[in-house]
N, C-alpha and C positions, 0 to 999 in steps of 0.2 A: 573378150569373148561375149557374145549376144547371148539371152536369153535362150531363144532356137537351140543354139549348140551347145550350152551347157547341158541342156535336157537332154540331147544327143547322146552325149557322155554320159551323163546320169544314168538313161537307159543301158544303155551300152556295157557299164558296170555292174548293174544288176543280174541281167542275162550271165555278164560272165561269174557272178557270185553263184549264180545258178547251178552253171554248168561246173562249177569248182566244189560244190559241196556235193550235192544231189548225182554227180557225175560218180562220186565214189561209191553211191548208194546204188547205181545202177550197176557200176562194173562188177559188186560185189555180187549181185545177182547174176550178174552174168559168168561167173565160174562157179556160183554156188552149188551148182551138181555133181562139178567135176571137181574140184577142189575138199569139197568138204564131203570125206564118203560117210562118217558116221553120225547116228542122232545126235549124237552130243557135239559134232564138232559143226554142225545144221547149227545148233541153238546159238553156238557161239558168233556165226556170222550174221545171226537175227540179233544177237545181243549188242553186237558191235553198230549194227547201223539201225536197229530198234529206236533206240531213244533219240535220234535226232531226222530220220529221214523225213518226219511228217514236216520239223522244223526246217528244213531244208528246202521243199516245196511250198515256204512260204516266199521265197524268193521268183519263183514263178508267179505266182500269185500277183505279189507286189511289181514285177516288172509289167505284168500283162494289166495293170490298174493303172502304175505311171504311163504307158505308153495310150492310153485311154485317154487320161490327162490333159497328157503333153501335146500329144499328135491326134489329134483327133478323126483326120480324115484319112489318115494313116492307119488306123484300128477300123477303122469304116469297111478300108477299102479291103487289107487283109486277112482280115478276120471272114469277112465274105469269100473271097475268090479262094482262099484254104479250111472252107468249113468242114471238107471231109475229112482233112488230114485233121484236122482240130479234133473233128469228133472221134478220128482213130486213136489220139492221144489220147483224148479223154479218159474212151472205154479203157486205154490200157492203165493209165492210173489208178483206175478205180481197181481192175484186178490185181496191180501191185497191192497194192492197200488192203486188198479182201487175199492174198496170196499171206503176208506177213501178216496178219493179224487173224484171221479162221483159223494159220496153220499150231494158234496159241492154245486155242480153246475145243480142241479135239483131241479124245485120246487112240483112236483109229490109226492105226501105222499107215494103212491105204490113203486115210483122207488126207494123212500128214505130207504122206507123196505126193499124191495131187496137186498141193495146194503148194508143194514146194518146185515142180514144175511152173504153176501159175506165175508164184514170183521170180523164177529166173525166164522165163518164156518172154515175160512180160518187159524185163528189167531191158534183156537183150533188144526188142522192138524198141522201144523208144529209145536205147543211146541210138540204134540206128536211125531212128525217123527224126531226131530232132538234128543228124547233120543232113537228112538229108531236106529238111526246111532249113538249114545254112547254107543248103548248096541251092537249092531254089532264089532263097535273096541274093544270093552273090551271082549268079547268072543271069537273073533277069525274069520279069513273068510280062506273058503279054496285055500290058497295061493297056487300057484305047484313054480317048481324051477324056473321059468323066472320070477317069480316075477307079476305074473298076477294073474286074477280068476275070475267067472263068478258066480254070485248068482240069483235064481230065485225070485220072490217078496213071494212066501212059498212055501213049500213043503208038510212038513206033520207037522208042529208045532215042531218036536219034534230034540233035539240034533244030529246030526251026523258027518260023513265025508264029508255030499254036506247038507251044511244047507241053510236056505233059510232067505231071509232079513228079513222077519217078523217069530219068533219064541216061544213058551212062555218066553223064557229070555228077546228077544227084546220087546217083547209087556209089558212085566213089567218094563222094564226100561223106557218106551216109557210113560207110568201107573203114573212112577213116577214125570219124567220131564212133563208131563201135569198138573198134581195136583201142583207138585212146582213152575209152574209160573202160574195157575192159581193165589194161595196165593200169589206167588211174585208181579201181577198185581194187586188183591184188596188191598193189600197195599198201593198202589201206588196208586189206585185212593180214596183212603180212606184218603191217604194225602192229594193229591189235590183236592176233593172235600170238601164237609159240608152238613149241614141238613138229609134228608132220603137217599140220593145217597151213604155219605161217611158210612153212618148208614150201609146202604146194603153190601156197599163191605167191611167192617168190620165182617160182620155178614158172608160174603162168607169165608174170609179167617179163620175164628173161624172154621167153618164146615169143613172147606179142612185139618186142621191140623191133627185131628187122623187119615186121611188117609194118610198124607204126613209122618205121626210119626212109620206107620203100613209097607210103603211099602219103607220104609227107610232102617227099619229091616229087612222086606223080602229083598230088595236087594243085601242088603249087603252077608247074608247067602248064596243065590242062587248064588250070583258074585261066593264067597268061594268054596260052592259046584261044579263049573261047572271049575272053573279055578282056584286051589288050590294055585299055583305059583303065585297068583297074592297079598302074603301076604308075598312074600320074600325078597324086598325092607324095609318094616318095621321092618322083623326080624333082619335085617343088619342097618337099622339107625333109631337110638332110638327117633329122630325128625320126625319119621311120627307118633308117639303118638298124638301129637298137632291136627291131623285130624279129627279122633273119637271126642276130645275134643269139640274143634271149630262146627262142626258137630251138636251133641248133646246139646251142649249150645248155640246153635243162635235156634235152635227148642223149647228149653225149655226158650228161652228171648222171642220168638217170642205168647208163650201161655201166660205170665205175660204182655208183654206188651201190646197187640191190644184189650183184654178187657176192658183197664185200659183207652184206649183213646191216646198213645202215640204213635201216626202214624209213625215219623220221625224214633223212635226205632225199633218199629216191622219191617217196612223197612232193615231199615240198618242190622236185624240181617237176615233177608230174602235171603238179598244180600250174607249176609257173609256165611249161609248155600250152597247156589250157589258157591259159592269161593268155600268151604271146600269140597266140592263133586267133583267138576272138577279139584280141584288142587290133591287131594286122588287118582282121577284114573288116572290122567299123573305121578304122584307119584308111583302107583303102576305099573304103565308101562315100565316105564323108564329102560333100554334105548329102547324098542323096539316102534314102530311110528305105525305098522300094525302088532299085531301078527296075525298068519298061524293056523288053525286047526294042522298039521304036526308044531310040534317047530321048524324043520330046515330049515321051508321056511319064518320065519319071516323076515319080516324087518324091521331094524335098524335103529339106527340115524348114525351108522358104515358103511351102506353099501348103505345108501339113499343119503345122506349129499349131497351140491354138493362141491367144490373144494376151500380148507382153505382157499388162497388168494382171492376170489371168496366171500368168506361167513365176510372173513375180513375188506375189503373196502363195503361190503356192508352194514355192522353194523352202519357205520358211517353216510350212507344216509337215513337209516332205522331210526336211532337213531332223527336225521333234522324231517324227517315227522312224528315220535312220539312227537316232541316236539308240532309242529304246529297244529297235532291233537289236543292234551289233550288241548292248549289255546282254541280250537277253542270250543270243549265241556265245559269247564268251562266259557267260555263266553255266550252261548247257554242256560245253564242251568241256571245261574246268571239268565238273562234275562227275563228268566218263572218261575222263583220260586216263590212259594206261591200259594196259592188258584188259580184257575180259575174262569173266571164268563161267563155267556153267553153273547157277547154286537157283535159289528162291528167286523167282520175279514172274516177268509176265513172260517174258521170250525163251 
């Protein structure tokens, strides 16, 4: 394996570490109004994803620095042609972050509402926006030869040569990454809580499944339908069978286990559906980082990369602050494991 596509991978990892932690931070927001009716059982879903979600977003962080890095013209080119969509994430982050952390420091029932809308408002927009920037890279943006492009936030819904950020394929992918961390989040608080609370977000992620089981399928097809090439990685290596598999079996562990009361499982296969869909589409990408409407204006991990010596000593300091992360999250999570309860703190 070349330097180019280890970084590939490297990225690729991250995003999905991303989307596997911070994905349960969102979906907990995303039932947090309906799930959780009283103040004390509010506290309990801030306390559950309190102490780690800022940690959690360091992971974005660090994938949006290595992909700086690594690909240089790569970050150039999409960071430019998605600076709206960028700067709508932004703004919503920062209201997350001012949602759970305002709603600490006021004793106002009123502002506590507010401010408990802001985080589940907020938490909802971006699971949506960030599939539907996976549906965006998996379909294609209209790249020209310098390697730029400019996308409208829509056009006319509908496929073209000048498509717009939001489309019917992006809004179904967008469809899907909502519903999947909504369930990805009632898991997680169906861990961490007990009594009617854990009841509830059990009872959320049961109702999310046949649509998570529905638009799994439609996606898949639609991806098929709209970008046929994106099934020619698999034709060439018989190791992307394991996708479909893993896929369809953390779906089918997660409707035996969460009836049954086994949080820790339903979780974990939660997770591992997340894994098998983001690892599937950099699989089926590979080697291209931004395909083009026009296939000859893609770009590569060939023609993005930046320079071998360059990506070589950098593995090595890359490799130091992966180490120091992952202690620093397995100490983090040691820490808060197990039930929450409402008592003395900040949440």
């Amino acid at each position: 394996m070349n330097m180019a596509s280890l970084w590939y991978w490297i990225v690729a990892a991250m995003i999905t570490a991303y989307a596997v932690l911070d994905g349960f931070d969102l979906g907990a927001g995303a039932i947090y109004l309906i799930a959780a009716k009283e103040p004390d059982e509010r506290r309990k879903v801030l306390r559950a994803v309190g102490p780690v979600w800022d940690g959690n977003e360091v992971w974005l962080l660090a994938a949006g620095g290595t992909l700086y890095f690594a690909f240089p013209r790569l970050y150039a080119s999409s960071f430019s042609g998605f600076y709206l969509p960028l700067m709508m994430v932004l703004w919503l982050l920062i209201l997350r972050a001012i949602g759970i952390e305002f709603r600490a420091h006021v004793a106002s029932t009123m502002w506590q509402d507010f401010f408990d809308v802001v985080f589940s408002v907020s938490s909802i927009l971006l699971a949506l926006f960030f599939g539907v920037a996976l549906g965006n890279v998996v379909r294609g943006v209209p790249l020209d030869s310098t390697g730029y492009f400019f996308e409208p936030l829509w056009t006319n819904f509908k496929l073209g040569p000048q498509t717009g950020i939001l489309d019917w394929y992006t809004v179904l992918i967008g469809a899907v990454s909502l519903v999947t961390l909504t369930a990805h989040g009632s898991y997680y608080v169906a861990l961490k809580t007990d009594a009617d609370l854990g009841r509830r977000a059990r009872g959320s992620a049961l109702l999310c499944w046949p649509l998570q089981f529905f638009l799994t399928c439609s996606a898949l097809v639609a991806t098929y339908f709209i970008r046929p090439e994106i099934m020619t990685n698999y034709g060439k290596h018989g190791v992307g069978i394991l996708v479909p598999i893993v896929v369809f079996a953390s779906l089918a562990l997660m409707l035996w286990a969460n009836p049954s009361g086994r949080e820790k499982l339903a979780f974990a296969a939660s997770s591992l559906y997340i894994v098998g869909m983001l690892v599937g589409a950099a699989f089926a990408l590979y080697p291209v980082v931004l395909p083009a409407r026009d296939r000859q204006n893609d770009l590569t991990i060939y023609n993005t990369a930046a320079g071998s010596h360059g990506l070589t000593v950098g593995l090595a300091w890359w490799t130091l602050g992966a180490v120091l992360a992952v202690g620093y999250f397995v100490f983090v999570y040691r820490k808060f494991s197990g039930k929450v309860e409402v008592g003395e703190g900040h949440y």
